[in-house]
N, C-alpha and C positions, 0 to 999 in steps of 0.2 A: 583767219582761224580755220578756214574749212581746207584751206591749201595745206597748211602744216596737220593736217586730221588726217588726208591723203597721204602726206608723204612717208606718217609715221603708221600706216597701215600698209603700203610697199614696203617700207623697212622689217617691218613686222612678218611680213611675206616672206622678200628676202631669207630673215632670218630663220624659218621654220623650214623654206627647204632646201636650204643650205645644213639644218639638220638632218632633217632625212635623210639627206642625199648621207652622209657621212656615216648615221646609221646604216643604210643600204650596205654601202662600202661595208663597215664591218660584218656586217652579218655574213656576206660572201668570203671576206678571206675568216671568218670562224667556219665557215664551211670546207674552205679549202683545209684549213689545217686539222678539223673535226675529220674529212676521210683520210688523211693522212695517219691520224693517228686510228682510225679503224682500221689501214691498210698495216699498218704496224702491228696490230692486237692481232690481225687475222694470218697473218704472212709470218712472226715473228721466227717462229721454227724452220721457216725455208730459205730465209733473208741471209741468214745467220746472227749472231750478238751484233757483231760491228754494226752492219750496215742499219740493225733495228737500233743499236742505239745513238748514230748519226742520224737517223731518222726523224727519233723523240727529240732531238738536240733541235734537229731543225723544227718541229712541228713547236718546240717553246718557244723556238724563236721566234714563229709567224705568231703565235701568240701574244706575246709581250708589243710586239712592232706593232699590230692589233689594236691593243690595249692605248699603246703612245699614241699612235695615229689619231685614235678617237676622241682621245682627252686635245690635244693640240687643235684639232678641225674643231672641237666644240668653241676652247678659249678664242679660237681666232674666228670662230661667225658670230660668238659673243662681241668682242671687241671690234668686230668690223659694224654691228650693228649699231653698238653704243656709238662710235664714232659718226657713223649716219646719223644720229639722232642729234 
């Protein structure tokens, strides 16, 4: 009993920072695409239209990829956990 109390406290381990970690991950590319789109709000008159709204195009994009990434690393340190268990 006390072997399988262990194992599902590493798993539990495991699990939490295999969160974080993914958290982490996000929060830096929200960063990267958060100055991107302050370099756009601030630059937008110099840049010209195109390039600012190639810009916005890409800063959605690093958003949404963002978004996916984060949901996928959750399901899959979920599923990697439960399968440990």
């Amino acid at each position: 009993m006390k072997i399988k109390k262990m194992k599902s406290l590493e798993v539990l381990g495991e699990f939490v920072g295999h969160v974080l970690l993914g958290a982490a991950m996000f929060v830096s590319l929200a960063l990267v695409g958060g100055a991107l789109s302050m370099f756009v709000h601030w630059y937008a008159g110099i840049v010209g239209p195109e390039l600012a709204g190639l810009l916005k195009l890409v800063e959605t994009g690093i958003l949404y990829a963002d978004i996916v990434f984060l949901a996928w690393w959750t399901i899959f340190s979920t599923y990697k956990a439960m399968k440990d268990l």
